[in-house]
N, C-alpha and C positions, 0 to 999 in steps of 0.2 A: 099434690094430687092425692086424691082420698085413695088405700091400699085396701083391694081385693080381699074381702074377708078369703085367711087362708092363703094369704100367698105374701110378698115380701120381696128383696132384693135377692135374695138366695134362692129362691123356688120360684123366679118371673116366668114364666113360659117366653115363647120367641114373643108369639102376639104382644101376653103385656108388655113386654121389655119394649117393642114395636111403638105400646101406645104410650109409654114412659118418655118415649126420644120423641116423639111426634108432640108432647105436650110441652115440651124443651123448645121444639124447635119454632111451636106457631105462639108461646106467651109471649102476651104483648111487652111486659117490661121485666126490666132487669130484679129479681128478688135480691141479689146480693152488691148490686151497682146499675145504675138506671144506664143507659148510654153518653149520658152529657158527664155523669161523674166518670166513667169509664177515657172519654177523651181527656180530662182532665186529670186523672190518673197518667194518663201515657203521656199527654206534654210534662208530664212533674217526673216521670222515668225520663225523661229526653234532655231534663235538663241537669238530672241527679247523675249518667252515664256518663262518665268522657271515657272518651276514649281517639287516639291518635294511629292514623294506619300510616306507616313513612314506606314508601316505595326504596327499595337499598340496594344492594350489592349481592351477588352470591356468596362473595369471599367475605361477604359482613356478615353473614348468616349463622347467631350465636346456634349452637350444635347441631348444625348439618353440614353435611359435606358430601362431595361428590366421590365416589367411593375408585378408591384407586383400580380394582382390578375390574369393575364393569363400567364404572363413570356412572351408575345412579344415582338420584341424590335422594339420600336418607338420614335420618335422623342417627345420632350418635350411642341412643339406646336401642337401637334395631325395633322401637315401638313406633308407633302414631302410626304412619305413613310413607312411602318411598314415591320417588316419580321413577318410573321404569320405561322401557321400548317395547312396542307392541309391533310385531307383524301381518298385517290381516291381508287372506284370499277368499273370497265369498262369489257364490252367484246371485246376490241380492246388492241394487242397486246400479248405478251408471259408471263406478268403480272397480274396476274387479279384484286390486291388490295397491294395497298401501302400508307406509308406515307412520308409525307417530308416537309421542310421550303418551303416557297412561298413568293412571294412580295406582296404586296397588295399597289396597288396605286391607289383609285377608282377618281382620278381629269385628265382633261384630256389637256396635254400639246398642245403645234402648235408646226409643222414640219414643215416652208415655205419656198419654193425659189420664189423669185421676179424674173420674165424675162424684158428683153427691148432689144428694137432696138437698133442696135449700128451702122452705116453706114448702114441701112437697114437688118440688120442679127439680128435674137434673141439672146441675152446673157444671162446665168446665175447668180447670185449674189450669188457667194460661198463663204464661211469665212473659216479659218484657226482658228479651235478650239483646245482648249486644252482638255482635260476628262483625270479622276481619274484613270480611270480602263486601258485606250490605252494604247498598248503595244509600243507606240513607241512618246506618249507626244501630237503634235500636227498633226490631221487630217481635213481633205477637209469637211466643213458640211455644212446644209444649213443654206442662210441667216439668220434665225430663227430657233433655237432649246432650245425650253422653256416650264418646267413644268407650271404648273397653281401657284404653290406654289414662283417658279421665277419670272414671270412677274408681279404676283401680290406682290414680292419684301417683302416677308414675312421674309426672310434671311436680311432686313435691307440694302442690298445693292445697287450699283448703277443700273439705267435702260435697258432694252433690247433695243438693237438696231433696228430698222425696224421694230420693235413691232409693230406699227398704219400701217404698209402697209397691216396685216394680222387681225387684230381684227375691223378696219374699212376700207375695201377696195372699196366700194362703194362709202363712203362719201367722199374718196378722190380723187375720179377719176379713180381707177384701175379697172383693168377688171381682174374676177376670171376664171382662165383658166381648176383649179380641186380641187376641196376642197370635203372629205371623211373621216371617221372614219375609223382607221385603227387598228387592232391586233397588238399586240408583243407577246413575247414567249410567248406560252402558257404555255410551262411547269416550267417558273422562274416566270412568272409572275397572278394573278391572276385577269383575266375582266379588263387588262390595253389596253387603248387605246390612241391613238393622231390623232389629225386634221392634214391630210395630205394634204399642199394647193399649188397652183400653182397662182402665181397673176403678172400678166403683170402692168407694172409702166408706168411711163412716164421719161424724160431725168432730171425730175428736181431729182429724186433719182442716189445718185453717191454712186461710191465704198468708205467707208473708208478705216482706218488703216488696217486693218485685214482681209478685204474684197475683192475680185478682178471677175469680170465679165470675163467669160469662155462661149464660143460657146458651141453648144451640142458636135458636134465632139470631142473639147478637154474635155471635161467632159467624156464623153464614153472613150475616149483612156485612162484616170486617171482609169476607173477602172477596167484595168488588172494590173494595180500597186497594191502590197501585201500593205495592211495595211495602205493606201491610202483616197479613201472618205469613208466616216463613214456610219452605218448603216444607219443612218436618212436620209442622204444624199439618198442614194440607193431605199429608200420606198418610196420618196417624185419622185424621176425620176420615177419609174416604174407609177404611176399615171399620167405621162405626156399621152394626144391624141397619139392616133396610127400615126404616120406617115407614114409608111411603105405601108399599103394599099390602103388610103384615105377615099373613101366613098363603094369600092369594095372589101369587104372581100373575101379570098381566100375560097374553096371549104371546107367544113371541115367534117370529118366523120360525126360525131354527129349534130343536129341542135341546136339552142343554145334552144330551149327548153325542149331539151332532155336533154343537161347538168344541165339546172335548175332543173328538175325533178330527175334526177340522186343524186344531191347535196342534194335535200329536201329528198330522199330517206335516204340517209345517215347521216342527220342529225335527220330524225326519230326512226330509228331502231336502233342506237348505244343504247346500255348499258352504262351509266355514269354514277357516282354520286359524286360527287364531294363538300365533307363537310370541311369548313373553321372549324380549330379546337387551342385554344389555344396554344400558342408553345412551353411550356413545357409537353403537352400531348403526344408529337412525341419522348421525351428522352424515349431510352428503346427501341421503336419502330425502331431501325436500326443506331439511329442519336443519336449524346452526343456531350455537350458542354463543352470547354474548356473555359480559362480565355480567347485566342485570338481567336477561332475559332468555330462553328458548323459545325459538318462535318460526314460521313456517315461511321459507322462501315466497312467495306471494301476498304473505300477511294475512291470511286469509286461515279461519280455522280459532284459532286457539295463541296463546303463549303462554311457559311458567314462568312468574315474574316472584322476586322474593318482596318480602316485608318485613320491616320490623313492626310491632303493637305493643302500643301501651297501654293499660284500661285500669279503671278502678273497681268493675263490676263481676270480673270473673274469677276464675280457680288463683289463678297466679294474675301479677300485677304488669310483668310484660313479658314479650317471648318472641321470636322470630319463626319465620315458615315460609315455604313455599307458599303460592295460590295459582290457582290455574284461572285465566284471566279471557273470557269469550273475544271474541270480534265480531261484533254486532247483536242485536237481538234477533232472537229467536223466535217462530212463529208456532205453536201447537193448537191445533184446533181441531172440536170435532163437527162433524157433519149431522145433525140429528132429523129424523123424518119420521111421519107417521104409515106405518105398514097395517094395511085392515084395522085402520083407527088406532094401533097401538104404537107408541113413540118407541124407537129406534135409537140405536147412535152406530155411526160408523165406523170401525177399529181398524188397524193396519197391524198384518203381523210381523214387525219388524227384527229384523238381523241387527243387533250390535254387537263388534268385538267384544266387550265386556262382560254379557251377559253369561250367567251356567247354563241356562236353556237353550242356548243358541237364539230363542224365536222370545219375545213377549209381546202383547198386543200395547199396542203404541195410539194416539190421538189419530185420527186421519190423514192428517197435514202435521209431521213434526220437521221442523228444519230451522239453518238459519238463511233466509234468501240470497244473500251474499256470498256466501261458499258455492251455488251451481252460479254465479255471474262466468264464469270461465267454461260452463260446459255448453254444449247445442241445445237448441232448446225440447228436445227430447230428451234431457237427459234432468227438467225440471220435474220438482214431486208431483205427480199424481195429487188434482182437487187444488194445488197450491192457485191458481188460477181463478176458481171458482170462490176460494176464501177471500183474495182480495178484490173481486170485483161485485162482494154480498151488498142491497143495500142495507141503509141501517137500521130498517126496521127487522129486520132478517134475522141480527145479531143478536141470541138472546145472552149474551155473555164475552165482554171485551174488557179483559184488565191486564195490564204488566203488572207480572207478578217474579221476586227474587227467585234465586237457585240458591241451593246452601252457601252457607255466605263462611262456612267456616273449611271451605275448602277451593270456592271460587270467588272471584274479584269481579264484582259489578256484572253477574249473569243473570241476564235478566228474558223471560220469555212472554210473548202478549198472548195470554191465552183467549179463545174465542170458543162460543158454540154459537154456531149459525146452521140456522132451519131452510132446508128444500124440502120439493115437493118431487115431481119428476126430474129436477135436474138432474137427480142423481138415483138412476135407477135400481131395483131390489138387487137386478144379477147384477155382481161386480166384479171387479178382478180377484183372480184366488185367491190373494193374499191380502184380501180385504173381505170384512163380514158384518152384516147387521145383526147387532143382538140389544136386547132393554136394557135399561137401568138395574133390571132386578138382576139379570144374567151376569152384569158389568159386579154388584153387589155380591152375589154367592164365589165371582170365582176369585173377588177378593179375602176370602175365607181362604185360600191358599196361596204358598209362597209359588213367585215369580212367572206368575200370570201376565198381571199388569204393570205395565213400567210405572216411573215415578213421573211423567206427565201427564198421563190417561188418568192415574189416581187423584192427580189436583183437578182435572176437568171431572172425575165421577164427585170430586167434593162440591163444586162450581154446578155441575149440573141437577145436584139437590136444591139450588136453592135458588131456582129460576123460574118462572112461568112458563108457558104456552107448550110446544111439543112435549117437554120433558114430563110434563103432569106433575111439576116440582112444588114447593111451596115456597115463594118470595118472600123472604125474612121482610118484618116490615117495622117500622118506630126507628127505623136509621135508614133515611134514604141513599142507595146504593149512589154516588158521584157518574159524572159520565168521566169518557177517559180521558185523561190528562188532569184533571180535577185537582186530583192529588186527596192533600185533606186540608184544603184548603178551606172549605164548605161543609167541614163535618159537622157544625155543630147544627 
């Protein structure tokens, strides 16, 4: 893209930066790998990765153990991670008091993708990772995906890659394009958070082995592929600048200080309480442990199962670990409409134990269906109803898509954006609000706003037609679902 006499990577205004990602996002072809080379790059990662996940024992579990005076189980350095007992009382939802295992990871990792010009087009710096828990071995993540416990190489292993372009991007020259604290589950994990960054290089950083640079376009068209980029990948784009509007946001119901006000509402008056509790105090309480597993008297929910891993592609060559291990798929979807001609999406301000804010806005519809099968049916989500009986012209956005796969085993959620018109009208329940794409964009400029599923649907909902006023990646036809990548080429 020809440079503005008088301005450059360092001096962009919002606008150019705006029209820098908007020229990324609608080139037709790849400058640094066409799409058909990109699939062939990824089957030649898929076959260059092994990697072996063995389902094992607790008591096989090389340096963890269950820890004699609470029964957590934690790692023998007091780093990575622990599984601990959570106690939750809330006046949000058909539940009003439970307990259950939790994560507790209170260090806080980098989520980075490095951009650059590539014949004048931004490119992405994706890597071809492998994780424990993905359902299918090796997926699309970002440049950088590192706990604190990794980079600072506490596992004895070898170095992160492009690690210095994210812990020193100043002193080397790069320009930070979004760096933010970001949520993850709230209800697996508990106050876990990661640096979500966006950092512009210059020419002298190149792809390596496992690495390859992707326009925005083919990065959006990747994720209507099932099981495709990773979550981290997904929360790191949704932090990318608006492009869409530039510096003229579209009309939107609410003002955004209304939505601020709304959100401070909601995070006031929630009923929460949410006590960290040893984790043999929750046997009894619904949950019992076996030699391979903890898992929920109805089977229903969750269980931590261990593993052993062997791989050739990461820090260390093998290592064992807990995973927290879903039961069933999960549905998150949003509801999008247009309000006096302007597209909408509908958000829900959800309560999870996990979270520091008590409240973040959530998808419409986040659940897994399975889990209310035991309650009346007043006690199903709100809209869950209306999402599975959308037709399919309706849907502008249907793909299973993983969860981090380096802390859960085969969690997988079918994301959806499905358009109404009056189904679902402006007034809604309180703890639910209509606001745009741009609104959904600015309040991801701050930490713990939006959860880590509403951020894959604001990534999904860039790159859609019809309501959203999105732009459809196009030179890679998106698969319908189930497809797989069977039909990519």
């Amino acid at each position: 893209m020809p440079q503005l006499k008088g301005t450059g990577p360092e001096s962009d205004t919002d606008a150019v930066l705006a029209a820098r990602l908007a020229v990324s996002a609608t080139a037709t072809g790849g400058e640094a790998m066409s799409d058909v080379e990109f699939f062939d790059w990824l089957d030649e990662r898929r076959r260059r990765h092994s990697q072996e996940v063995r389902h094992t024992t607790f008591a096989e579990l090389s340096g963890w153990h269950f820890a004699a005076d609470t029964g957590d189980l934690e790692h023998r350095s007091g780093r990575f991670f622990a599984v601990r007992g959570i106690r939750v009382r809330t006046d949000f939802g058909p539940v009003p008091e439970w307990s259950q295992p939790i994560i507790r990871q209170p260090e806080i990792g980098i989520l980075g993708v490095a951009v650059r010009e590539i014949n004048g087009v931004l490119h992405c710096l994706m890597q071809a990772k492998t994780e424990p828990g993905n359902v299918n071995g090796v997926q699309l993540s970002p440049t950088v995906q590192a706990t604190k416990s990794n980079y600072t190489r506490v596992h004895g292993g070898s170095p992160v890659p492009y690690l210095d372009c994210f812990r020193e991007p100043r002193a080397r020259g790069h320009r930070v394009l979004a760096d933010v604290l970001q949520s993850e589950q709230g209800s697996w994990f508990f106050c876990k958070r990661n640096r979500n960054m966006i950092v512009e290089v210059g020419p002298e950083v190149e792809a390596g082995e496992d690495f390859c640079w992707l326009t925005l376009r083919q990065v959006n068209a990747l994720l209507h592929y099932e099981n495709l980029v990773n979550m981290d990948a997904r929360t790191v784009l949704s932090c990318l600048p608006d492009w869409h509007h530039g510096t003229v946001p579209a009309r939107a119901l609410h003002s955004d200080v209304a939505v601020r006000s709304w959100i401070t509402t909601q995070q006031s008056e929630r009923d929460v309480s949410a006590e960290l509790l040893p984790l043999r105090e929750i046997e009894g309480r619904g949950w019992y442990r076996t030699e391979d597993r903890i898992s929920h008297e109805r089977g229903l929910f969750f269980s931590i199962v261990p593993v052993h891993v062997v791989s050739n592609r990461r820090e260390v060559a093998s290592w064992s670990q807990p995973l927290l291990e879903p039961h069933g798929t999960g549905v998150a979807a949003m509801l999008v409409r247009r309000i006096d001609g302007v597209p909408h999406c509908l958000v829900h301000a959800r309560v999870e134990p996990g979270y520091l804010d008590v409240v973040e806005l959530g998808p419409t519809v986040q659940c897994t269906p399975e889990n209310y099968a035991h309650l009346p049916p007043a006690g199903r989500p709100r809209f869950l109803d209306l999402v599975e009986a959308a037709r399919p012209h309706r849907i502008l956005f249907d793909t299973v898509l993983s969860e981090e796969g380096g802390r859960f085993r085969h969690a997988q959620n079918r994301y959806l954006i499905v358009e109404v018109d009056d189904d679902v009208p402006v007034e809604v329940p309180e703890d639910y609000q209509w606001l745009t794409l741009h609104q959904l964009g600015e309040l991801l400029k701050y930490s713990h706003y939006l959860n880590v599923q509403a951020r894959t649907l604001v990534a999904a909902l860039r790159t859609v037609t019809g309501t959203t006023g999105g732009l459809l990646a196009t030179g890679v036809t998106p698969p319908r679902r189930g497809d797989g990548r069977a039909d990519h080429r």
